[in-house]
C-alpha positions, 0 to 999 in steps of 0.5 A: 286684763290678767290681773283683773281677771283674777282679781289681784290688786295693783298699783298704778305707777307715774312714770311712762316705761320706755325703751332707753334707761332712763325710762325703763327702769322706775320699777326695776326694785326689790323690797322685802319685808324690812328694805327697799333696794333701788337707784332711789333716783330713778324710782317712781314716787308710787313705789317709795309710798308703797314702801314707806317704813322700809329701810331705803338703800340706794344701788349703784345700778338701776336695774336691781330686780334684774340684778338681785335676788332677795332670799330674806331680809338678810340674804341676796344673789346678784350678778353685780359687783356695785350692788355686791359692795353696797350690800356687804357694806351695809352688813347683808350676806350676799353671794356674786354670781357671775353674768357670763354663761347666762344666756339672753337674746340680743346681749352678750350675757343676761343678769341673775335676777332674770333667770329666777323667782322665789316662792315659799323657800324654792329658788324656781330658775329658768335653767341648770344652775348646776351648769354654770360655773358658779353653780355648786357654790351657789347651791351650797349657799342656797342649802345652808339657808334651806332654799329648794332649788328647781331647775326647770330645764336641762340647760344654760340659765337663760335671762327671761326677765325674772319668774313672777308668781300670781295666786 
């Protein structure tokens, strides 16, 4: 109904999300301009006809937007190590992030993909990430690439499943 409302386009997808992983993570993708990034077995046929022409890399964990930032075509934060190797194999810069000190209900720790959104080159997080132990690195990789870093609150980054913008 929001979507409507504001008149934005959407797609419509196969697959039936649900609660197990097998059926909760067909839409868990990252795409940018040139790549899509997935557990391509899992990914549901209308997203790989939206990216059609892209380069497909397949991931080892399936829930890659809750894993992985994109901050260009050639540049990623995630918090997991699988997707750390796929990617430095594969020639992209990309800086590990640890999952512990990130906050979540019901788990032990959340993911980095969770804590953040990306718009117009100003990396928004949910959280300090000047108080996780990762942080100042962080911040030194995000400012060699000219990323603003906003910080919403004084506190641990929590996962809230991700920022997504509408507009």
């Amino acid at each position: 109904d929001l979507l409507v409302s504001a008149d934005i386009d959407y797609k419509v997808g196969q697959s039936t999300v649900g609660d197990v992983y097998k059926n909760s993570v067909a839409y868990n993708c990252v795409g940018t301009s040139k790549y899509f990034f997935h557990k391509l077995k899992f990914t549901d046929n209308e997203i790989f006809r939206l990216n059609q022409g892209k380069e497909m890399i397949d991931l080892p964990q399936a829930y890659t937007r809750c894993s992985l930032t994109g901050i260009d075509d050639n540049n990623y934060i995630t918090s997991d190590r699988g997707i750390e190797n796929v990617l430095k194999a594969n020639g992209f810069k990309c800086f590990y992030f640890s999952p512990e000190e990130i906050t979540i209900q019901d788990h032990d720790n959340g993911f980095f993909g969770g804590t953040n959104g990306l718009l117009n080159s100003k990396l928004f997080f949910i959280g300090n990430i000047d108080l996780h132990k990762d942080g100042s690195e962080l911040r030194k990789f995000l400012n060699r690439r000219e990323i603003e870093i906003i910080n919403l609150y004084d506190g641990y980054l929590y996962d809230g499943g991700g920022i997504f913008f509408f507009y």
